[in-house]
C-alpha positions as CSV (number, residue, x, y, z in Angstrom):
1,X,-67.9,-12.1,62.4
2,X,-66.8,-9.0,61.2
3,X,-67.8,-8.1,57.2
4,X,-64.4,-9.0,55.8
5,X,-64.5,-12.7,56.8
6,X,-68.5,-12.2,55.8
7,X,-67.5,-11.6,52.4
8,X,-64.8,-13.4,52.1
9,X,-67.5,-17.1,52.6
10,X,-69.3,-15.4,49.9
11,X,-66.9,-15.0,47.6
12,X,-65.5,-18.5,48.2
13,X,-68.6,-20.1,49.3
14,X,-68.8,-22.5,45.9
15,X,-65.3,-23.2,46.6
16,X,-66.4,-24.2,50.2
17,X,-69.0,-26.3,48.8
18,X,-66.5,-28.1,46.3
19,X,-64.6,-29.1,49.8
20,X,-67.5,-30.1,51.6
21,X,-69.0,-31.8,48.9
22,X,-65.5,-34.1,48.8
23,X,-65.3,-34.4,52.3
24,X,-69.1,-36.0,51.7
25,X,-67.8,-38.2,49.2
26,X,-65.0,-39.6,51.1
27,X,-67.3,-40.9,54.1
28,X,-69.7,-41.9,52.1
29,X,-67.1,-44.2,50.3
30,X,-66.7,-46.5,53.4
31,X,-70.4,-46.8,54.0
32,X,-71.1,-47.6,50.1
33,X,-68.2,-50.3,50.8
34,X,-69.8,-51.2,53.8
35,X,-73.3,-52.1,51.6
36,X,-71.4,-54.4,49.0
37,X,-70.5,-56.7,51.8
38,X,-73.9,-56.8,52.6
39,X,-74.3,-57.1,49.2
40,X,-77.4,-54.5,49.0
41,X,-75.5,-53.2,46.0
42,X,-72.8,-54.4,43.8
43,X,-69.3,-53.1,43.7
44,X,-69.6,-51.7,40.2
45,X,-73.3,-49.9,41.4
46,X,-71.1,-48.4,44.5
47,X,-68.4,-47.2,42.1
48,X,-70.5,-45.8,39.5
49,X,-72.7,-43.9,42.6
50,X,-69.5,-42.6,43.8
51,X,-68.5,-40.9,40.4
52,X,-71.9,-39.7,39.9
53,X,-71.6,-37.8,43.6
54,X,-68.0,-36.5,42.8
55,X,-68.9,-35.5,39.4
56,X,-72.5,-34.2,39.8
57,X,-71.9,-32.9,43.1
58,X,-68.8,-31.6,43.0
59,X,-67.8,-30.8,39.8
60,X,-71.0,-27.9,39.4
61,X,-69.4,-26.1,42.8
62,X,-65.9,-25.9,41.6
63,X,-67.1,-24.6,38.1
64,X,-69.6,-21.8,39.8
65,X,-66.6,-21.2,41.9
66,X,-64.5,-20.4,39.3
67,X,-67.9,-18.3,37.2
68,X,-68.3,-16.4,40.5
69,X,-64.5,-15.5,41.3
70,X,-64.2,-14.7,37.6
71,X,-67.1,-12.1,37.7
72,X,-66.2,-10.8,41.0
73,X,-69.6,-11.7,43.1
74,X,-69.5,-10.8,46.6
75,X,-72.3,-13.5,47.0
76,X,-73.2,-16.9,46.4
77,X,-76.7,-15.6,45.9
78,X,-75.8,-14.0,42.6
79,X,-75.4,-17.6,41.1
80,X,-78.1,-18.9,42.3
81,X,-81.3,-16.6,40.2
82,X,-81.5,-17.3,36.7
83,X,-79.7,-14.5,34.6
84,X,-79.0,-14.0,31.3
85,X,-78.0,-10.4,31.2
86,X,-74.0,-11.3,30.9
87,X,-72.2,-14.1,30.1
88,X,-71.2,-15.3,33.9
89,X,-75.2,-15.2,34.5
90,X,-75.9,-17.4,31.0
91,X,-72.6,-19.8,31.6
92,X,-74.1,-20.2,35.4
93,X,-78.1,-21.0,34.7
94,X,-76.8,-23.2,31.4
95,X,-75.1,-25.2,34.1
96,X,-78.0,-25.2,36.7
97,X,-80.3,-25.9,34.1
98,X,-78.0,-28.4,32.9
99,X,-77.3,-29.8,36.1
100,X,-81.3,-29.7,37.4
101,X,-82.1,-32.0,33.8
102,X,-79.3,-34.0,34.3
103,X,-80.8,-34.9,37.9
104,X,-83.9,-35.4,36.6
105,X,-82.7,-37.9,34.0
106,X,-80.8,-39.9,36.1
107,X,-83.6,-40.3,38.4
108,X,-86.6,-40.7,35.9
109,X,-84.7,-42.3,32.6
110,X,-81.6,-43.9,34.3
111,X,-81.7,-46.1,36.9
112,X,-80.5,-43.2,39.7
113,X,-84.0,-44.0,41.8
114,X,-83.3,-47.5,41.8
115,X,-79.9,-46.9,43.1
116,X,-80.4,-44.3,45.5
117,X,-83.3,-46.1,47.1
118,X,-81.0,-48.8,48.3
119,X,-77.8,-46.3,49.4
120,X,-79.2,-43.1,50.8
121,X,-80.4,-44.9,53.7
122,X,-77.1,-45.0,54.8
123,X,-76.2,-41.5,53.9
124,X,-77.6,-39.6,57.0
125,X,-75.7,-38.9,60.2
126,X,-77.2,-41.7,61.3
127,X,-76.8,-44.8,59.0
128,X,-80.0,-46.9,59.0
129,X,-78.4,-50.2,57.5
130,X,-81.9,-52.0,57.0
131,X,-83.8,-49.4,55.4
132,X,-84.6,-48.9,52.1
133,X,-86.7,-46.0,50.3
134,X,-89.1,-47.0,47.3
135,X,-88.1,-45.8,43.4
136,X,-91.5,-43.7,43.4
137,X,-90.5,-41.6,47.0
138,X,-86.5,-41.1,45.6
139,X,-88.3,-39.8,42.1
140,X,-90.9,-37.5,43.9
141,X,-88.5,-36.0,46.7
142,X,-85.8,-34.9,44.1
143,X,-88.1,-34.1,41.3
144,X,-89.8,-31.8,43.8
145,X,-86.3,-30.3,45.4
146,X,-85.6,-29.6,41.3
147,X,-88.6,-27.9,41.0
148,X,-88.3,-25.4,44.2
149,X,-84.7,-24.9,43.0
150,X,-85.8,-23.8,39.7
151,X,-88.4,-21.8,40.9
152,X,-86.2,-20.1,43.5
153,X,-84.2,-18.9,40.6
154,X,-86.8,-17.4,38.8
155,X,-88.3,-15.3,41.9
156,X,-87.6,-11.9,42.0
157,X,-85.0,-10.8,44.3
158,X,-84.3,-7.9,46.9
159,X,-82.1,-4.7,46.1
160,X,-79.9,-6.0,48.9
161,X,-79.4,-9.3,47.3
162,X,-78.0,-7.9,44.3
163,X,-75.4,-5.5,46.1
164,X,-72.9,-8.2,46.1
165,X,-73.3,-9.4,42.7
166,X,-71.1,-6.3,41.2
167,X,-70.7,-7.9,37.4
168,X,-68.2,-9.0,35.6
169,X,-66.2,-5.8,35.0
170,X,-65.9,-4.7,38.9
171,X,-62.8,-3.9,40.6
172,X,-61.4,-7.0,42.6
């Protein structure tokens, strides 16, 4: 791949992520269908699961997109570390702060573990249609993916990290 298309997936690559995301949502739709005819959840817990995907999901990769394109990053990187030195770095970690709490709510306070421990069986490649994961595991594994998230973004970084991430007042 030559550098062009290079940095053209890193400028685009929440963009990309929106798409994929969706693309996610839409399979999973007939496999959430699929488990309220074998009414392992109802029709109102596959809808609201759904929502919470496309919103959650979605919604947080079309909105970096925008933050990233906006401030002329080279980089997907240049999201991802904490940064409050201009306001695309503090609009982007409000919203990754924001979105790691409102993960953890929905998981700990809500009834997200509940849920998810009945449907993401069925979310691999490879649908397992009689499993089921426990509350406790669904709480610990995404509690613990929220915590190496948020400490990814507060690790230093490399020089060469940063080259891409030219600031808000760049050239485009």
């Amino acid at each position: 791949m030559n550098a062009h298309v290079v940095n053209a997936l890193g400028r685009y690559f929440w963009f990309i992520c929106f798409g994929v995301v969706l693309v996610n949502v839409l399979m999973w739709r007939g496999r959430v269908h699929q488990l309220v005819a074998l009414k392992r959840i109802t029709d109102e817990e596959g809808a609201s699961f759904l929502r919470a995907m496309t919103l959650g999901l979605a919604a947080p990769c079309l909105i970096l997109g925008f933050i990233a394109l906006r401030a002329h990053y080279d980089s997907p990187s240049c999201i991802g570390p904490l940064n409050f030195r201009d306001a695309p770095g503090i609009v982007s970690s409000i919203i990754l702060i924001g979105w790691w709490l409102a993960i953890l709510r929905w998981v700990w306070i809500g009834q997200g573990a509940g849920l998810l421990s009945r449907i993401a069986p069925v979310l691999w490649n490879f649908p397992s249609w009689t499993t089921t994961y426990s509350p406790k595991v669904v709480r610990i594994v995404l509690t613990a993916v929220v915590v190496i998230a948020a400490l990814s973004s507060v690790a230093p970084r490399s020089a060469g990290i940063e080259q891409g991430c030219r600031g808000p007042h760049a050239a485009a």
